[in-house]
C-alpha positions in Angstrom: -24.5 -4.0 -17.0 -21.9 -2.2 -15.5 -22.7 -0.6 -12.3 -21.3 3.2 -11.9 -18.7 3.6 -9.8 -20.9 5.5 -7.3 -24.2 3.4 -7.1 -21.2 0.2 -6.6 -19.6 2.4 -3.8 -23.4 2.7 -2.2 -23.9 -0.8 -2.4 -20.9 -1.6 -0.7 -21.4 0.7 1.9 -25.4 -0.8 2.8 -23.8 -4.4 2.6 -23.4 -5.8 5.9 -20.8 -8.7 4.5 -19.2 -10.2 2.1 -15.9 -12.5 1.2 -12.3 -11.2 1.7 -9.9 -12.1 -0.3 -6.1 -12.1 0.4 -3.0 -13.6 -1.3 -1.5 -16.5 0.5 2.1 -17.2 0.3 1.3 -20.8 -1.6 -2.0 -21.3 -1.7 -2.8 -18.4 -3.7 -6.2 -16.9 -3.3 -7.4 -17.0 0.2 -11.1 -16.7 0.5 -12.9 -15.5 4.2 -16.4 -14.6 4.6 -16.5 -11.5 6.9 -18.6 -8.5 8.1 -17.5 -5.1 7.4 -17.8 -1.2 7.9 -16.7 1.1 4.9 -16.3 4.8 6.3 -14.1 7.4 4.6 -12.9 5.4 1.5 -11.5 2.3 4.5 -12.9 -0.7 5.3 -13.0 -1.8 8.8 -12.9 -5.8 9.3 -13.2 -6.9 13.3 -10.9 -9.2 14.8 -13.5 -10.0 17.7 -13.3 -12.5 20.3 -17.3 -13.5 19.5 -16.7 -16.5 17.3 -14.5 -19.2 18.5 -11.1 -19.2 16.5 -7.8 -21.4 16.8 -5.7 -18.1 17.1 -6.1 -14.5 17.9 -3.6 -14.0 14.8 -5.6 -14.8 11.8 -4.4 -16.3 8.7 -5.6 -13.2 6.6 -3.8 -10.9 8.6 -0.5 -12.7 7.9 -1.3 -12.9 4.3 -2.0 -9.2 4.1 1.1 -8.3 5.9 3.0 -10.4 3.2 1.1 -9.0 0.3 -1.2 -5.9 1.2 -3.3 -6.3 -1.9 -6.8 -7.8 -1.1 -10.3 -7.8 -2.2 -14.2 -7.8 -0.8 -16.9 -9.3 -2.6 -20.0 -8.6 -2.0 -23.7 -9.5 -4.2 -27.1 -10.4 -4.1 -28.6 -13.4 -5.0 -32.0 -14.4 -6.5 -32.7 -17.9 -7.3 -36.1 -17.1 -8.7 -35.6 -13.8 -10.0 -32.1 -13.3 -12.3 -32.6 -9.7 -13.0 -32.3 -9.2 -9.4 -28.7 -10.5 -9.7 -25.8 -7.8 -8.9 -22.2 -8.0 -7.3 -19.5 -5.0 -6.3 -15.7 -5.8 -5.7 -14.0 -3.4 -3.3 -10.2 -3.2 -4.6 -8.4 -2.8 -1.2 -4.6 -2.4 0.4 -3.2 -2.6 3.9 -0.9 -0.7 5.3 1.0 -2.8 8.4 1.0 0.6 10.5 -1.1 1.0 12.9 -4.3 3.0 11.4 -5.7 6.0 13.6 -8.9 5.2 11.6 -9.2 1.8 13.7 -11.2 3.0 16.6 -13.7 5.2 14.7 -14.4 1.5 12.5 -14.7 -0.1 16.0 -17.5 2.2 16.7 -19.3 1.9 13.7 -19.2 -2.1 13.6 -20.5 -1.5 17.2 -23.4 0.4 16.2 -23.8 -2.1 13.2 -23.7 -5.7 14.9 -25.6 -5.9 18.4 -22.7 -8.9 18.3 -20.2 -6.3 19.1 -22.1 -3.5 21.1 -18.9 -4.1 23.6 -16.5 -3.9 20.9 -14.6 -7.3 21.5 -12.3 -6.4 19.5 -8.8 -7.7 19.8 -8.1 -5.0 16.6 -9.6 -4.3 13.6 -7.9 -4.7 10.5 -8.3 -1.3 8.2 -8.2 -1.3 4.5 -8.1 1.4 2.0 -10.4 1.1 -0.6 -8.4 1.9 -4.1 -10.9 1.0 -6.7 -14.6 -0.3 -6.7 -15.9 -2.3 -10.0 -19.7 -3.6 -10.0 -22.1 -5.2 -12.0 -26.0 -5.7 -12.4 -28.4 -8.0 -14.2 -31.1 -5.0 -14.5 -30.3 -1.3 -14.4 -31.6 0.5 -11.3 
């Protein structure tokens, strides 16, 4: 059943992480799995220096200058129990300025992740949340 819109927007905001989707140039859909803040209707996703990467300038954040249109998935899973089964997808946009949100997300994913109690951040990528959709195996 359909989840209202703000039991999906609770759910997104006590998710720790989920997949981000952006739109690449040719590929199409490019799927990333990341952690996440949501504070103030934005999502705040880390570029951090924790996990090794090829480059500090990530695919997604190409795509998402390109197209600014992008989407976070985020659910919960139950192999033995299917009416435990529920998802929520976070419509977002990006806007290529820089975001004076950024540093208050950095805090938050500080306080989150002992990962990133330093914040080693080289940014964080902020994304308005425009629409949030969810669904539920059970009501409740």
């Amino acid at each position: 059943m359909r989840l209202p819109e703000d039991e999906a927007r609770a759910r997104l905001a006590a998710h720790d992480h989920g997949v981000l989707c952006t739109v690449h140039p040719e590929r199409g859909v490019d799927v990333v799995p990341v952690v996440y803040v949501l504070d103030d209707g934005h999502v705040g996703v880390p570029i951090d220096r924790v996990k090794p990467k090829t480059s500090s300038r990530l695919q997604r954040e190409r795509n998402l200058e390109r197209d600014p249109r992008a989407a976070l998935l985020i659910d919960h899973w139950d192999r033995d129990d299917w009416s435990r089964l529920w998802w929520v997808r976070a419509e977002l946009r990006f806007r290529s300025e820089a975001d004076d949100r950024a540093p208050a997300l950095a805090g938050r994913l500080a306080l989150r992740y002992p990962q990133y109690r330093d914040q080693p951040f080289d940014r964080v990528v902020v994304l308005r949340v425009v629409g949030v959709t969810g669904w539920s195996a059970a009501a409740g």
